[in-house]
PyMOL Python script that loads the backbone (N, CA, C, O; Angstrom):
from pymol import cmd

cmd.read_pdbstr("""\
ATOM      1  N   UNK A   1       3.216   9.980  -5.062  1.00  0.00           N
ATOM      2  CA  UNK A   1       3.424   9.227  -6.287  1.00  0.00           C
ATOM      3  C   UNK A   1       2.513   9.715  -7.417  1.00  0.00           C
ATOM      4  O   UNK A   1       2.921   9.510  -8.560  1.00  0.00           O
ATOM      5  N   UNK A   2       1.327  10.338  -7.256  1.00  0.00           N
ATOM      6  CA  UNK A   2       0.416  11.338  -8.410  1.00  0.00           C
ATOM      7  C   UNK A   2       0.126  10.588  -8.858  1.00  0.00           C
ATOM      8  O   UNK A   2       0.219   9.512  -8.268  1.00  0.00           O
ATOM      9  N   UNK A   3      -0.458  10.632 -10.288  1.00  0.00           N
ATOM     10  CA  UNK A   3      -1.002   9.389 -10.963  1.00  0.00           C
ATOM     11  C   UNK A   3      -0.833   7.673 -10.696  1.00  0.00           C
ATOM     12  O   UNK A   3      -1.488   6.654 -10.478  1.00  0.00           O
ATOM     13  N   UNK A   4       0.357   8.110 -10.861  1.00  0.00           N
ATOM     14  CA  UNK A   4       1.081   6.201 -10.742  1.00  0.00           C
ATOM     15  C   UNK A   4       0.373   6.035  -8.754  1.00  0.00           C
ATOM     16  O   UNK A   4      -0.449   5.154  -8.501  1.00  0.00           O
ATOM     17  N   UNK A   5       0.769   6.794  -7.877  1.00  0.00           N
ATOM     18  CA  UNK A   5       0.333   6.114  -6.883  1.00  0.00           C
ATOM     19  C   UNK A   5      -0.991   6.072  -6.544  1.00  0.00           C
ATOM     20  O   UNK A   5      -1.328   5.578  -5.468  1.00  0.00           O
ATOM     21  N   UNK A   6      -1.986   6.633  -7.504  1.00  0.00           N
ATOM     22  CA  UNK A   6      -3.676   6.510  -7.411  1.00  0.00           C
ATOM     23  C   UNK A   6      -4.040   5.505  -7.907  1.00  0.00           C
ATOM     24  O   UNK A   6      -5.084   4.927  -7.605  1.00  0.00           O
ATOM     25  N   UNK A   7      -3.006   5.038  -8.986  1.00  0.00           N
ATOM     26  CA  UNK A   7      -3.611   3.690  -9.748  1.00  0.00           C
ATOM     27  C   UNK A   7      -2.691   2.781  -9.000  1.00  0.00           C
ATOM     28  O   UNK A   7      -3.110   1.672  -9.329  1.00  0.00           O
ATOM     29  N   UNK A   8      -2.094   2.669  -8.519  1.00  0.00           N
ATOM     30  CA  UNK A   8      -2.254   1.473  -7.680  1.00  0.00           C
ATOM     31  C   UNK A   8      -2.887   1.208  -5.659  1.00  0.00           C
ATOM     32  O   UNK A   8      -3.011   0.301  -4.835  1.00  0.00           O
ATOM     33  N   UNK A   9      -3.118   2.864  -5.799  1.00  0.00           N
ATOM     34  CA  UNK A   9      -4.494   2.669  -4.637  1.00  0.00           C
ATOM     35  C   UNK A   9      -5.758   1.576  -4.977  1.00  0.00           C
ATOM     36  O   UNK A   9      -6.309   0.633  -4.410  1.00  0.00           O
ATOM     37  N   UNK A  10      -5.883   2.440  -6.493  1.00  0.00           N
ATOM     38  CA  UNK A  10      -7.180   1.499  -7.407  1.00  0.00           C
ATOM     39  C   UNK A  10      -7.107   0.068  -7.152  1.00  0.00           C
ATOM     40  O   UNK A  10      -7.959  -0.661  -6.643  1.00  0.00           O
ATOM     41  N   UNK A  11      -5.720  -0.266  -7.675  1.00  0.00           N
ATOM     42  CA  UNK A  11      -5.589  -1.820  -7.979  1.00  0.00           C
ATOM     43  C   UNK A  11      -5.614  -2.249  -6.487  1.00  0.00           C
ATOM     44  O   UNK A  11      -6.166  -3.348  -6.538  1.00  0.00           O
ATOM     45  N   UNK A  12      -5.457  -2.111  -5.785  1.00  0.00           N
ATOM     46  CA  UNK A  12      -4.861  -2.732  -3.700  1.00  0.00           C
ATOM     47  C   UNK A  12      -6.311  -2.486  -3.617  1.00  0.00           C
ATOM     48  O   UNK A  12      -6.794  -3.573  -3.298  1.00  0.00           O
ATOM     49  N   UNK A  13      -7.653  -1.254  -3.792  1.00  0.00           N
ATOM     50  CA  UNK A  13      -8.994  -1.729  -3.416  1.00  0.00           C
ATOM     51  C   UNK A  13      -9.506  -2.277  -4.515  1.00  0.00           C
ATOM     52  O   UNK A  13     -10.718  -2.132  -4.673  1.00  0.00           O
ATOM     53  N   UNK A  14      -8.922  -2.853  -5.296  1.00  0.00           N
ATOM     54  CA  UNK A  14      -9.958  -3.925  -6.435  1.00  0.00           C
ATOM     55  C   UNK A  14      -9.693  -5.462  -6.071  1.00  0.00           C
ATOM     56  O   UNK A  14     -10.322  -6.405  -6.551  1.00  0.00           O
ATOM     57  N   UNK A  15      -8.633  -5.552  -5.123  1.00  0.00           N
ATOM     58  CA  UNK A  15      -8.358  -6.879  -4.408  1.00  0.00           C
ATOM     59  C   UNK A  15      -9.761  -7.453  -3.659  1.00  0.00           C
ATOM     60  O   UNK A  15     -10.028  -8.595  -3.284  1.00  0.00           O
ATOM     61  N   UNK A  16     -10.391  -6.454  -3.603  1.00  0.00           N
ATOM     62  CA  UNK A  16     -11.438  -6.547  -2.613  1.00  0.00           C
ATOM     63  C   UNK A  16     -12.593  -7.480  -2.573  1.00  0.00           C
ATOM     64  O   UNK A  16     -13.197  -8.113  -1.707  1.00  0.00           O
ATOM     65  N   UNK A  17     -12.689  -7.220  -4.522  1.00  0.00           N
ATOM     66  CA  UNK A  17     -13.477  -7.901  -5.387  1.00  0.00           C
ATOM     67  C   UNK A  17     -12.976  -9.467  -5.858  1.00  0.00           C
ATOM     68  O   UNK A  17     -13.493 -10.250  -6.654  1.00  0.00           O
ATOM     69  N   UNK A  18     -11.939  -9.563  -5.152  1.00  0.00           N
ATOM     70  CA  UNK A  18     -11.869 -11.065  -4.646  1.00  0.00           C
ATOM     71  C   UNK A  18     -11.469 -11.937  -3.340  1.00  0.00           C
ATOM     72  O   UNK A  18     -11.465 -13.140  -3.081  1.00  0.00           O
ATOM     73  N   UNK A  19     -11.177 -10.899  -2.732  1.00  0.00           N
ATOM     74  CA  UNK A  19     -10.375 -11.188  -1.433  1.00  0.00           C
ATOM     75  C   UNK A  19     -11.374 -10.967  -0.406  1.00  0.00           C
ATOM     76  O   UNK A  19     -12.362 -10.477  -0.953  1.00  0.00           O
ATOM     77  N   UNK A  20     -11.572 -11.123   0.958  1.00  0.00           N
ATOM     78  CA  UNK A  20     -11.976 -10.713   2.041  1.00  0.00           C
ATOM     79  C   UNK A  20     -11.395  -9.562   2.678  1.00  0.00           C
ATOM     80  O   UNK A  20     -10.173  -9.413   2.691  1.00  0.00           O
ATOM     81  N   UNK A  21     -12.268  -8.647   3.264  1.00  0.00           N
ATOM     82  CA  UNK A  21     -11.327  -7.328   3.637  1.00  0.00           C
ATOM     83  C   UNK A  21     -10.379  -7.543   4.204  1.00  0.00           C
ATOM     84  O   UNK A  21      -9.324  -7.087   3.766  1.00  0.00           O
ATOM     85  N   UNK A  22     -10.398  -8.449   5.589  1.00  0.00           N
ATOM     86  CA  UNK A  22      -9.306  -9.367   6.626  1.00  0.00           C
ATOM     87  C   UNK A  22      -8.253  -9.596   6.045  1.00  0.00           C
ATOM     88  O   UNK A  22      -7.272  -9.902   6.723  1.00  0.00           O
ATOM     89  N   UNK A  23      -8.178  -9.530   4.936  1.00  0.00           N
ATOM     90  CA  UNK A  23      -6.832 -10.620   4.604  1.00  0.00           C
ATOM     91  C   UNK A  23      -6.041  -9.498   3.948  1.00  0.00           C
ATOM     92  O   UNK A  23      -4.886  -9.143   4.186  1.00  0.00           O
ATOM     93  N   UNK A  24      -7.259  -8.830   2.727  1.00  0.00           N
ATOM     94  CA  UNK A  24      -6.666  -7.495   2.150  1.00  0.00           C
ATOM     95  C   UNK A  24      -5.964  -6.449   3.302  1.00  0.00           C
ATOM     96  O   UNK A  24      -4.989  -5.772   2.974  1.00  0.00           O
ATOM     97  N   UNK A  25      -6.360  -6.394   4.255  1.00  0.00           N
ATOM     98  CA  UNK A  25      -5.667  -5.315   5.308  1.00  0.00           C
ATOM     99  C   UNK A  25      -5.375  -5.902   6.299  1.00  0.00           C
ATOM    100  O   UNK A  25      -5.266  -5.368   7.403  1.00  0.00           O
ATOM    101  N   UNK A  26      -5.176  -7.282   6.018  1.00  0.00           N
ATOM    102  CA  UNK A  26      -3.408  -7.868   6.494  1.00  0.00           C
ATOM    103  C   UNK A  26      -2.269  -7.945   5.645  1.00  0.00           C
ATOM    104  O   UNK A  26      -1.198  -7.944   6.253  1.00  0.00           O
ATOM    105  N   UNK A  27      -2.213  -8.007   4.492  1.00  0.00           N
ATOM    106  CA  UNK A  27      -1.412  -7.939   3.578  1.00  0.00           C
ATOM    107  C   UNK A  27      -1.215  -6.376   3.325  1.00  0.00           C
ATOM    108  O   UNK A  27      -0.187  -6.071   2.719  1.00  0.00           O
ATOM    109  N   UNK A  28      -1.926  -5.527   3.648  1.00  0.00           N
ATOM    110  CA  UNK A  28      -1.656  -4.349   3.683  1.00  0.00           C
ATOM    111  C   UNK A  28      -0.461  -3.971   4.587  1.00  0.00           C
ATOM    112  O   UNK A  28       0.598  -3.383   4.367  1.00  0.00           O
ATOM    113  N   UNK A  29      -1.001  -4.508   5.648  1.00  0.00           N
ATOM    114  CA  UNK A  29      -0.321  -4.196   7.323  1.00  0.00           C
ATOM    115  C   UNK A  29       1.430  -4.586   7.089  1.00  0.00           C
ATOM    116  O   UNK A  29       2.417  -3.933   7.428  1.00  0.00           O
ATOM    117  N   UNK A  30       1.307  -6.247   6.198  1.00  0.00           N
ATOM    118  CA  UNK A  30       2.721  -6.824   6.127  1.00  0.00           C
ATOM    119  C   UNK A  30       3.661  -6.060   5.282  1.00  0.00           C
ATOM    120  O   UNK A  30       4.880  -5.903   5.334  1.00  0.00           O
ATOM    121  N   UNK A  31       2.516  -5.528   4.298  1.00  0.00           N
ATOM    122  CA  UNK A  31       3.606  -4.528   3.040  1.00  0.00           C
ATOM    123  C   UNK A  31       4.113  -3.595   4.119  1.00  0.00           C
ATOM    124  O   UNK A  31       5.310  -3.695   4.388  1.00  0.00           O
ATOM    125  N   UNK A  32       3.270  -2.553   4.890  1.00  0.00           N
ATOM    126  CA  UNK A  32       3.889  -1.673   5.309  1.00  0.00           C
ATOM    127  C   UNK A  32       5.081  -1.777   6.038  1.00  0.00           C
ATOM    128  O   UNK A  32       5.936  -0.894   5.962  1.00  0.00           O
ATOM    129  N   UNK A  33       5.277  -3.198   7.034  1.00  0.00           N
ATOM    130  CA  UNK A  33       5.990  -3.488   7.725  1.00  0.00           C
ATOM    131  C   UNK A  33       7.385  -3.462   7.117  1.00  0.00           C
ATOM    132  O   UNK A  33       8.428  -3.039   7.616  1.00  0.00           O
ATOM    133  N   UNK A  34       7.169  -4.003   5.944  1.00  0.00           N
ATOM    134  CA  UNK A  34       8.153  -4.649   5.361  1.00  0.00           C
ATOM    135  C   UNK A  34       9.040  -3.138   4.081  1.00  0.00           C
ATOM    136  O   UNK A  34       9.960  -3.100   3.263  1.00  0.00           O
ATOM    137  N   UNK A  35       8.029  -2.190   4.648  1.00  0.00           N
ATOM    138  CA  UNK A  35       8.563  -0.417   3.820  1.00  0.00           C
ATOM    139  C   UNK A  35       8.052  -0.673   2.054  1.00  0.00           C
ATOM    140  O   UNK A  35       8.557   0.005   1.158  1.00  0.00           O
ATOM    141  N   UNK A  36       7.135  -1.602   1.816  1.00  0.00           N
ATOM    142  CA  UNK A  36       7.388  -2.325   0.474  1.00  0.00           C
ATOM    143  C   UNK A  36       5.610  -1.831   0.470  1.00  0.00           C
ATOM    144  O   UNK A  36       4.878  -2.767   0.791  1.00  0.00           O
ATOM    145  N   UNK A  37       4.907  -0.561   0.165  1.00  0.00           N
ATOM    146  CA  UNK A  37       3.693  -0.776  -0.150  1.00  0.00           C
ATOM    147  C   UNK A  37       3.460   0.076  -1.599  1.00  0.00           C
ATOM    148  O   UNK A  37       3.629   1.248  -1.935  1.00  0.00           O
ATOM    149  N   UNK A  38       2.971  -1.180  -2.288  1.00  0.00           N
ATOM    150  CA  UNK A  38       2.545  -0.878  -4.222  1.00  0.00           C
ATOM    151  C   UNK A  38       1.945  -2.116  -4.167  1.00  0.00           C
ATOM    152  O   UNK A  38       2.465  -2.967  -3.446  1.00  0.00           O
ATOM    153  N   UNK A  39       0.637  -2.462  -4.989  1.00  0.00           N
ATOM    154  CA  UNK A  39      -0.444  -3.217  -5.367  1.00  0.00           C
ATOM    155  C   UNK A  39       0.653  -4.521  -5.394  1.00  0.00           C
ATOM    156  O   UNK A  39       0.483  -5.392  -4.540  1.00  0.00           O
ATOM    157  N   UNK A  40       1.926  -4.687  -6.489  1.00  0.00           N
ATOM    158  CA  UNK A  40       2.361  -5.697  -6.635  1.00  0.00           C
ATOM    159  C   UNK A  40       2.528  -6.314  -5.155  1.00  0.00           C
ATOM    160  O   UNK A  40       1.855  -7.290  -4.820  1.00  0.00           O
ATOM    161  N   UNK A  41       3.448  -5.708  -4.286  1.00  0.00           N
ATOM    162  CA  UNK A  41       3.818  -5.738  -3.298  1.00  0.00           C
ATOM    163  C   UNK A  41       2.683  -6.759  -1.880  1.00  0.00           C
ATOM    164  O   UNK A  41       2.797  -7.760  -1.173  1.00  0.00           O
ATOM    165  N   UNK A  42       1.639  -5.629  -2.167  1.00  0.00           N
ATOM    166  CA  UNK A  42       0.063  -6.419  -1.538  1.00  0.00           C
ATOM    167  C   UNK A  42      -0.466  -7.373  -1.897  1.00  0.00           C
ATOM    168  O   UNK A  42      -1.127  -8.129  -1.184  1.00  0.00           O
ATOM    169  N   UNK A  43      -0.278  -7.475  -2.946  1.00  0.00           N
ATOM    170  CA  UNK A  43      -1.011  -8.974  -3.652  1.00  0.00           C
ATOM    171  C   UNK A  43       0.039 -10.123  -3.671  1.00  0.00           C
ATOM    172  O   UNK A  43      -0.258 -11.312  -3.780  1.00  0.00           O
ATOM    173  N   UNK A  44       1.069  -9.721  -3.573  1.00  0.00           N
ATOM    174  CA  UNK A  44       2.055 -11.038  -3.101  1.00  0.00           C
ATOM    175  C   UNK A  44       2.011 -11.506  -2.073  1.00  0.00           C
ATOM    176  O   UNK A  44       1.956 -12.713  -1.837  1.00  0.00           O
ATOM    177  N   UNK A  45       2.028 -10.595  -1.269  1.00  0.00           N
ATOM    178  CA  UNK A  45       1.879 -11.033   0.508  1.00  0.00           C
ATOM    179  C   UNK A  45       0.209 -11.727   0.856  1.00  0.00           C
ATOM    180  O   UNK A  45      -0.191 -12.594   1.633  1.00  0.00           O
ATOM    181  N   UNK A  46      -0.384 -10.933  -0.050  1.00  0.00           N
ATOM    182  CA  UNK A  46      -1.789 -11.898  -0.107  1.00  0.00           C
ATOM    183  C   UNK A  46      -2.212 -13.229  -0.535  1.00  0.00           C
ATOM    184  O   UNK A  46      -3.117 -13.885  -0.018  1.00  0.00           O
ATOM    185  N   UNK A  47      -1.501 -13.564  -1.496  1.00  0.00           N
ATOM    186  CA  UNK A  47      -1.066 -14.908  -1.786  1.00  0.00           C
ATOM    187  C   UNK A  47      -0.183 -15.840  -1.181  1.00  0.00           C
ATOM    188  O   UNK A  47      -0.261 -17.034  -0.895  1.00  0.00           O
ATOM    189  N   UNK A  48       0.617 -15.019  -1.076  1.00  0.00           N
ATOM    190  CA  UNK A  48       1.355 -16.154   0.283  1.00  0.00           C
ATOM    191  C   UNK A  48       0.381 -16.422   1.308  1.00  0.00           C
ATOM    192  O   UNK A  48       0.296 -17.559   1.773  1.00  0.00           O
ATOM    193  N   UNK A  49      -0.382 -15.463   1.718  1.00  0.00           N
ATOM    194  CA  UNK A  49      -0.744 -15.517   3.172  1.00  0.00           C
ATOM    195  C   UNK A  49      -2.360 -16.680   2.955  1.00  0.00           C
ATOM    196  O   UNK A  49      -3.053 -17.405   3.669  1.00  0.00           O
ATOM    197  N   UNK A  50      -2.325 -16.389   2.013  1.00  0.00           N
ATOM    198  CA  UNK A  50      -3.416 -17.311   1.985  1.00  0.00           C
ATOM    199  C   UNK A  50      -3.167 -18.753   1.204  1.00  0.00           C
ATOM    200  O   UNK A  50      -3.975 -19.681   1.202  1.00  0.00           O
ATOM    201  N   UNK A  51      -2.082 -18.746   0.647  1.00  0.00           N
ATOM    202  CA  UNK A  51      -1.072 -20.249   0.227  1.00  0.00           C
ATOM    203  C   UNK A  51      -0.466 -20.662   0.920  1.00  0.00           C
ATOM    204  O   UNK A  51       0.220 -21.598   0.513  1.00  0.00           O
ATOM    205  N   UNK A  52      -0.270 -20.125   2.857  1.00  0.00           N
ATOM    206  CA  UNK A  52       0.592 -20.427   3.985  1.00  0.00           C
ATOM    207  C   UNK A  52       2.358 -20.596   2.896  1.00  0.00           C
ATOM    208  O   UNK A  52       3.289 -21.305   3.278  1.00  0.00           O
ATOM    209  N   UNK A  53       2.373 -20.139   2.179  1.00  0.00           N
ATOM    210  CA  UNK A  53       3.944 -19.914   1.647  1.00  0.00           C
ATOM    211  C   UNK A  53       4.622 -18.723   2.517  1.00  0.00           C
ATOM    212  O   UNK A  53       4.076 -17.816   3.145  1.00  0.00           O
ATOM    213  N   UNK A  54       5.913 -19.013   2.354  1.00  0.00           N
ATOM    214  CA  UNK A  54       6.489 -17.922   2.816  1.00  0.00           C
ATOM    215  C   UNK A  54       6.699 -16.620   1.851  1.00  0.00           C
ATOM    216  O   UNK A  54       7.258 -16.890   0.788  1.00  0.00           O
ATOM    217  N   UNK A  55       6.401 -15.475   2.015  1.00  0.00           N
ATOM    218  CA  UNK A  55       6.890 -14.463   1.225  1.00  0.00           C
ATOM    219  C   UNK A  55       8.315 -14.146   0.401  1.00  0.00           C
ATOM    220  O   UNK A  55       9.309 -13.840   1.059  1.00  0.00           O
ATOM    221  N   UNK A  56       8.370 -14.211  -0.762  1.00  0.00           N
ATOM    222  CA  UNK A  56       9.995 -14.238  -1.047  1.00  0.00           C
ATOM    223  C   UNK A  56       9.815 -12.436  -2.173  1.00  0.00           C
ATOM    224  O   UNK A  56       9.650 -12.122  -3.352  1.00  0.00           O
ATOM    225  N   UNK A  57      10.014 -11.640  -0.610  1.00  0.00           N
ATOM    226  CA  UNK A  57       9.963 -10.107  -1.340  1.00  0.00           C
ATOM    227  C   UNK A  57      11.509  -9.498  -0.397  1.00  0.00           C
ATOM    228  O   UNK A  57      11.806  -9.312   0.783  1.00  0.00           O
ATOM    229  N   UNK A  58      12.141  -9.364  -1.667  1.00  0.00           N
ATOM    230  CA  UNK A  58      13.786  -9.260  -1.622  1.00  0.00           C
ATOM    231  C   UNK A  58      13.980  -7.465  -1.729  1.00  0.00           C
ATOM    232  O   UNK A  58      14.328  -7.038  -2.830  1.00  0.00           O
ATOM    233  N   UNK A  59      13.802  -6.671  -0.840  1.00  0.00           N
ATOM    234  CA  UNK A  59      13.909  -4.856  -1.553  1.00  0.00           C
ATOM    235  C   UNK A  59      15.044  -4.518  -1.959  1.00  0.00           C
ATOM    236  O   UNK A  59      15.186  -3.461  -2.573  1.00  0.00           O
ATOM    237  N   UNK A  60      16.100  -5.362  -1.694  1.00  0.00           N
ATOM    238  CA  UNK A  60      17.524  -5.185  -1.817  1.00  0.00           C
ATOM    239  C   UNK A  60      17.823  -5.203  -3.531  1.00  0.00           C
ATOM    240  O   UNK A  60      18.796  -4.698  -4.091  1.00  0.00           O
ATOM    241  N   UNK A  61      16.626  -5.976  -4.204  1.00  0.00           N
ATOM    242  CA  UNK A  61      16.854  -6.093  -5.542  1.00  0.00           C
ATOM    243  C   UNK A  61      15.814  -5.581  -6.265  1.00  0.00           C
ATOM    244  O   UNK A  61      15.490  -5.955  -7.392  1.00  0.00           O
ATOM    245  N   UNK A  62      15.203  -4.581  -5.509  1.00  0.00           N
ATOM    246  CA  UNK A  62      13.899  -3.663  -6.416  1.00  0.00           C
ATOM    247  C   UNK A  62      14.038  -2.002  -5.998  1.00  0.00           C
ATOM    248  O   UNK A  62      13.076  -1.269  -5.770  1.00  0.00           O
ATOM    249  N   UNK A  63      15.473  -1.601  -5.956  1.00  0.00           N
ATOM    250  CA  UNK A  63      15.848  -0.321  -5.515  1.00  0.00           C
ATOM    251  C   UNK A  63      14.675   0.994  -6.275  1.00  0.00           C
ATOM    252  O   UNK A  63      14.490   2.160  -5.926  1.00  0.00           O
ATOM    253  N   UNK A  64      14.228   0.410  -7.097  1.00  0.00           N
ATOM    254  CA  UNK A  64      13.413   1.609  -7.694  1.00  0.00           C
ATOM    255  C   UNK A  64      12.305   2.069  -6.913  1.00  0.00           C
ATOM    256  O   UNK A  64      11.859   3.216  -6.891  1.00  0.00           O
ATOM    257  N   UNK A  65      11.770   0.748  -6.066  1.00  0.00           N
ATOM    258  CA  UNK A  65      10.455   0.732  -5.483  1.00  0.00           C
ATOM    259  C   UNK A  65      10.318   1.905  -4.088  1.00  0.00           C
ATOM    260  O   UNK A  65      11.079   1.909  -3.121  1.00  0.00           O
ATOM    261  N   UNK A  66       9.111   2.881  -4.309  1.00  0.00           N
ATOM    262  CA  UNK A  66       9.193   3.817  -3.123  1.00  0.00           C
ATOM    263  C   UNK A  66       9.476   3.225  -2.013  1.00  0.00           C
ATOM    264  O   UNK A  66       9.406   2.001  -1.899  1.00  0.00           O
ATOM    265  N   UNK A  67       9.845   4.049  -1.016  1.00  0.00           N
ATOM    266  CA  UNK A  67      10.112   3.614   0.471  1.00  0.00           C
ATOM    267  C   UNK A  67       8.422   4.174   1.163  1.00  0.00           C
ATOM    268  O   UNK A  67       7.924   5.243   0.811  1.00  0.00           O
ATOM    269  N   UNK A  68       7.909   3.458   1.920  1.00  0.00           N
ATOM    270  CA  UNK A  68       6.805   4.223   2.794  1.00  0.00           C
ATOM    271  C   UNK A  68       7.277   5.286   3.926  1.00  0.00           C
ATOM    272  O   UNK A  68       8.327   5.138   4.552  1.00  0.00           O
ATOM    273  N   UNK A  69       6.581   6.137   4.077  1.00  0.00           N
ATOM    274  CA  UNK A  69       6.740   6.898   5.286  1.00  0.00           C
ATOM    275  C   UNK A  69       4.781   7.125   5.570  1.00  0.00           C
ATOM    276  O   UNK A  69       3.727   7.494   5.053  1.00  0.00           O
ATOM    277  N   UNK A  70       5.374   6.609   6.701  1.00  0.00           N
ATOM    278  CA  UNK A  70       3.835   6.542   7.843  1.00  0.00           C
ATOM    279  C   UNK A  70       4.184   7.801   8.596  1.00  0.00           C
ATOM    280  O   UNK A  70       5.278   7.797   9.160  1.00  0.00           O
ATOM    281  N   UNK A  71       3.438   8.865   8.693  1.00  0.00           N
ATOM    282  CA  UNK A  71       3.090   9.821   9.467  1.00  0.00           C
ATOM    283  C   UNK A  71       1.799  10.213  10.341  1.00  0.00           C
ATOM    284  O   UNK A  71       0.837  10.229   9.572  1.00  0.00           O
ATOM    285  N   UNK A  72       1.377  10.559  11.746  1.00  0.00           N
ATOM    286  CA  UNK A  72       0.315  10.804  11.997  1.00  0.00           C
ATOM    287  C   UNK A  72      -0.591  12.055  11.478  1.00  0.00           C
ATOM    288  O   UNK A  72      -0.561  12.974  12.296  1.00  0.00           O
ATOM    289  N   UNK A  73      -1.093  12.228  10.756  1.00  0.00           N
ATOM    290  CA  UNK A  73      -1.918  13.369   9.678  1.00  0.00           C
ATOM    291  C   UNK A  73      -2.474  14.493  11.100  1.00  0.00           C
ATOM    292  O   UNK A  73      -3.063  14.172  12.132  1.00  0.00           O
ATOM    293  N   UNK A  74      -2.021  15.822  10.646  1.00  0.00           N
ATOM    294  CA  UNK A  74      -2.025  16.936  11.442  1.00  0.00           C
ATOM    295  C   UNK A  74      -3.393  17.337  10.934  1.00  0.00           C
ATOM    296  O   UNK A  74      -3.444  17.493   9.714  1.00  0.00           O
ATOM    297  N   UNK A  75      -4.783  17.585  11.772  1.00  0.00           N
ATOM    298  CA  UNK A  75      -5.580  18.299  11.660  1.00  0.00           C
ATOM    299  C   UNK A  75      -5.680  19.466  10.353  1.00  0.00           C
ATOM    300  O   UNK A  75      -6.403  19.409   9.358  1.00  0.00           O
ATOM    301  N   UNK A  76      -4.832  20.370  10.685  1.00  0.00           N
ATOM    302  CA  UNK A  76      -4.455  21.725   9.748  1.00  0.00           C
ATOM    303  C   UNK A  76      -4.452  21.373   7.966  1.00  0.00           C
ATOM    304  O   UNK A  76      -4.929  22.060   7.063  1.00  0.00           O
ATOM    305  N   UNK A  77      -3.537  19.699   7.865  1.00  0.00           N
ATOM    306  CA  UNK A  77      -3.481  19.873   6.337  1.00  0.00           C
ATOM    307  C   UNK A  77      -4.901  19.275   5.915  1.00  0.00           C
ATOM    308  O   UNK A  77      -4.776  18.747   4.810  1.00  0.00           O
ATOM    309  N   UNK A  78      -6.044  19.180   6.339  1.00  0.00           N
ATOM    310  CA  UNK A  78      -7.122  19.232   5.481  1.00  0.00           C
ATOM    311  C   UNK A  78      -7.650  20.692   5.471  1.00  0.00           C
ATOM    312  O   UNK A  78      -8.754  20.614   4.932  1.00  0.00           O
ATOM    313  N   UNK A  79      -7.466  21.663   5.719  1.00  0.00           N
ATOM    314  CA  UNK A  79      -7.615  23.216   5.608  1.00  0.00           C
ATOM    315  C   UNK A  79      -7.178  23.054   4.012  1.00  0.00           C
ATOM    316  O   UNK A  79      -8.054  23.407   3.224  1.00  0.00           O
ATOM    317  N   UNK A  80      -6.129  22.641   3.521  1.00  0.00           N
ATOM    318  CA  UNK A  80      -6.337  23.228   1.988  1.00  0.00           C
ATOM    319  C   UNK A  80      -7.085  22.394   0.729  1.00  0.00           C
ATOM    320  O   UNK A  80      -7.075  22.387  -0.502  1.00  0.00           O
ATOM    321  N   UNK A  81      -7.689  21.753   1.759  1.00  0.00           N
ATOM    322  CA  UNK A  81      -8.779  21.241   0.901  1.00  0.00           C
ATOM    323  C   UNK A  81     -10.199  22.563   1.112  1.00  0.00           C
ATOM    324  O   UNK A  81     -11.289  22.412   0.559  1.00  0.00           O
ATOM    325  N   UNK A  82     -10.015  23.231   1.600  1.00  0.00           N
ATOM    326  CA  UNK A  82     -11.404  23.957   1.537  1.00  0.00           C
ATOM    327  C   UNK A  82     -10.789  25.319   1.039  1.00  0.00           C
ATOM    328  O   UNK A  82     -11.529  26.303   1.023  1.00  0.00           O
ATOM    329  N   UNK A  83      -9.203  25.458   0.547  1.00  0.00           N
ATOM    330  CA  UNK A  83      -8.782  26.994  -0.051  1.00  0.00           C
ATOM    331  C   UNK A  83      -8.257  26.152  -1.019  1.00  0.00           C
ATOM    332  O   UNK A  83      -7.324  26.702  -1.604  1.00  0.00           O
ATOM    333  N   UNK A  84      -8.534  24.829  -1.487  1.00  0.00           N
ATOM    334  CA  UNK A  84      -7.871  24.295  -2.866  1.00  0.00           C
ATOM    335  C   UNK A  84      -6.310  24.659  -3.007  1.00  0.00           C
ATOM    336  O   UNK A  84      -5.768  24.528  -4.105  1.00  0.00           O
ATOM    337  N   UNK A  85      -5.497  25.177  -1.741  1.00  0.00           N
ATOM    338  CA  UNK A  85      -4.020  25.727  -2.157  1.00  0.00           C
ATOM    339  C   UNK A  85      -3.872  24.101  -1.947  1.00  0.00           C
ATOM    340  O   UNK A  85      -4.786  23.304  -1.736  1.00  0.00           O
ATOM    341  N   UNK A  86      -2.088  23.762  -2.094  1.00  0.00           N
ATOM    342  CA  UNK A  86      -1.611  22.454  -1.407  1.00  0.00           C
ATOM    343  C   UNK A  86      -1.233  22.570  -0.142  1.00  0.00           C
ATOM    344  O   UNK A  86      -1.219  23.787   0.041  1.00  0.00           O
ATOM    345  N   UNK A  87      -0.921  22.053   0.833  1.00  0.00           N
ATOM    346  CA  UNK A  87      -0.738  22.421   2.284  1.00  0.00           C
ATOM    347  C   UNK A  87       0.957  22.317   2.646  1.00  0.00           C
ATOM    348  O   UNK A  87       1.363  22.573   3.780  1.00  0.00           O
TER     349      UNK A  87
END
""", "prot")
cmd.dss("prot")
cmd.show_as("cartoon", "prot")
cmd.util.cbc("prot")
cmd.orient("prot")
């Protein structure tokens, strides 16, 4: 996501500065579940979760929003961090 997805890395650890980590990386955990992870996304589920509300996050009507893909990170692609190429 490049810019746009660093600033809302920013915003998901500035939750921090009000939230408890516990809750912040449970609401993390639920975004991912749910293929729905962007700051908006985290901080909704964080509010519910701590308003015992139910979550009302609909993806069917936010088609723009990235999809996640979770991968296990291969050793090798931090190598181009030490030749600065991209991997």
């Amino acid at each position: 996501m490049g810019k746009a997805g660093k600033r809302e890395y920013v915003q998901v650890l500035r939750l921090l500065e009000t939230f408890e980590l516990n809750e912040v990386q449970q609401a993390i955990g639920d975004a991912l579940q749910r293929g729905a992870i962007g700051f908006d996304a985290v901080k909704h589920l964080l509010l519910c979760r701590i308003e015992r509300k139910p979550p009302r996050l609909n993806l069917d009507v936010y088609p723009y929003l990235p999809k996640t893909e979770v991968r296990l990170t291969q050793a090798c692609a931090y190598l181009s961090l030490l030749t600065g190429e991209a991997a």
